[in-house]
C-alpha positions as CSV (number, residue, x, y, z in Angstrom):
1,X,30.3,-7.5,-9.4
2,X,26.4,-8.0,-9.2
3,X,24.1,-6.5,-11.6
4,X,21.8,-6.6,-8.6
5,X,18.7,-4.2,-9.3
6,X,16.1,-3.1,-6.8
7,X,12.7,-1.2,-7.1
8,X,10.1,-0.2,-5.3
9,X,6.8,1.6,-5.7
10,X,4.3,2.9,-3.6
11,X,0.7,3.9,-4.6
12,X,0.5,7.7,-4.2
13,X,-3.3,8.6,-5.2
14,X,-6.4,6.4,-6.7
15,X,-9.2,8.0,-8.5
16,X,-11.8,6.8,-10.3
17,X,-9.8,6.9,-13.4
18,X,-6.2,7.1,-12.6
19,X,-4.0,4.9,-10.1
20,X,-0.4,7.0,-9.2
21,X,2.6,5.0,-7.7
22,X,6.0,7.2,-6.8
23,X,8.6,4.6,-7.6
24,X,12.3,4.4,-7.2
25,X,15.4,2.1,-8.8
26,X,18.4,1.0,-6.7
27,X,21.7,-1.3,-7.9
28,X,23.7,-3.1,-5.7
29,X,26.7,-3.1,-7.7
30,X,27.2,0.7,-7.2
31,X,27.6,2.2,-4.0
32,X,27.5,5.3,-5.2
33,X,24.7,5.4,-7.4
34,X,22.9,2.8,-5.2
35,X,19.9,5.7,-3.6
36,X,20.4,4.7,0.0
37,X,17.8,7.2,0.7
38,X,15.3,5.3,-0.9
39,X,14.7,8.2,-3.2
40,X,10.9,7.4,-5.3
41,X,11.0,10.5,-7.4
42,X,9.7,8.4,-10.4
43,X,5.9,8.2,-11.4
44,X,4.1,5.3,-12.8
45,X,0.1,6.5,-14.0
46,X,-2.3,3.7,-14.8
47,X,-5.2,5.0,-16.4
48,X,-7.8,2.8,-15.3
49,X,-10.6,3.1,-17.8
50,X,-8.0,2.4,-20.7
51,X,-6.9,-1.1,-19.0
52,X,-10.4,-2.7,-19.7
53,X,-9.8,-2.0,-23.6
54,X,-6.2,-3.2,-23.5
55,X,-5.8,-6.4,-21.7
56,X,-3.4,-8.0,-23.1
57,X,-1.2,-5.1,-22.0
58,X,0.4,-5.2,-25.2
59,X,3.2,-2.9,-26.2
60,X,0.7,-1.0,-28.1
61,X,-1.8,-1.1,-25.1
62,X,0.8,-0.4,-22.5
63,X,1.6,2.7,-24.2
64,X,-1.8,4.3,-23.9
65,X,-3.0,2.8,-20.3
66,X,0.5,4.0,-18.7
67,X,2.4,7.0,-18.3
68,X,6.0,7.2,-16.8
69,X,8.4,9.7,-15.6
70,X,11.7,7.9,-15.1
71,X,13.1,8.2,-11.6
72,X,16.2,10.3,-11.1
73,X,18.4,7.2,-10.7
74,X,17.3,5.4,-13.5
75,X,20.2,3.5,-15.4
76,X,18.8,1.2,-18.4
77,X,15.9,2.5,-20.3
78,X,14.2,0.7,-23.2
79,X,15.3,1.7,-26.7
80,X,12.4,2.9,-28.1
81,X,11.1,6.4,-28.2
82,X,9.6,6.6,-24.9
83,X,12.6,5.5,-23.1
84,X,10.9,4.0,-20.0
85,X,13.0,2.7,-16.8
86,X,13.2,-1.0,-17.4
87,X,13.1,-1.1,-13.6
88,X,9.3,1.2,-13.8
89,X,8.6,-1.7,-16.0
90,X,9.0,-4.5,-14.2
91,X,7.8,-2.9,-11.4
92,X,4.8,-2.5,-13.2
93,X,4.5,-6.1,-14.7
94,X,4.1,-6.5,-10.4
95,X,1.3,-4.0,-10.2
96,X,-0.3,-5.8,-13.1
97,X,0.4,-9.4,-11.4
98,X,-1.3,-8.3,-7.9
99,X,-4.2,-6.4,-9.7
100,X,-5.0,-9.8,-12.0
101,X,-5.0,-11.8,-9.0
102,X,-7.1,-9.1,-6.6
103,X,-8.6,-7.1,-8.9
104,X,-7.2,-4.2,-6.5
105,X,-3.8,-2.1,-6.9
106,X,-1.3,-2.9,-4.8
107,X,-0.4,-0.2,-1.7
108,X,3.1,-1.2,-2.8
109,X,5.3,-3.4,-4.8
110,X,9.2,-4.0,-5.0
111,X,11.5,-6.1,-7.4
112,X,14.8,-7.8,-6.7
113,X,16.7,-8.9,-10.0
């Protein structure tokens, strides 16, 4: 079977200081688990006056510009102790991509791996 993983994140709220995507984490390989409903109970906060003073978006730097709150059907978190959603990460290696490019947050994003 596939290790097929999906994400997708939409931007919830901008303010002057914080950006706030609801995201959510689906897999392919099962049908059970896979969140047909396209469930984004997850939270991704960028806090935007931190991101100037960090960008290199470091592990260090990540870790004070970003809060998470792993979605309900998160499988595979990182093994450190925050624990974040490797799927909320590369979801917000995306965010990051679109915002060096625009210099604008992205209304969404989504990952297929």
């Amino acid at each position: 079977m596939s290790n097929e993983v999906k994400g997708l994140a939409y931007l919830t709220e901008e303010t002057e200081s914080e950006v706030c995507y609801k995201y959510g984490s689906f897999y392919s390989d099962d049908p059970g688990n896979y969140n047909n409903d396209k469930l984004c109970d997850g939270q991704i906060i960028i806090h935007k006056d931190l991101l100037a003073k960090f960008p290199d978006r470091s592990q260090l730097g990540a870790n004070k510009v970003v809060k998470f709150k792993n979605c309900s059907n998160c499988r595979a978190k990182t093994t450190d102790e925050f624990e974040v959603d490797l799927v909320a990460l590369a979801l917000l290696g995306e965010i990051f991509k679109e915002y060096d490019k625009t210099k604008k947050f992205p209304k969404e994003c989504s990952i297929c791996k």
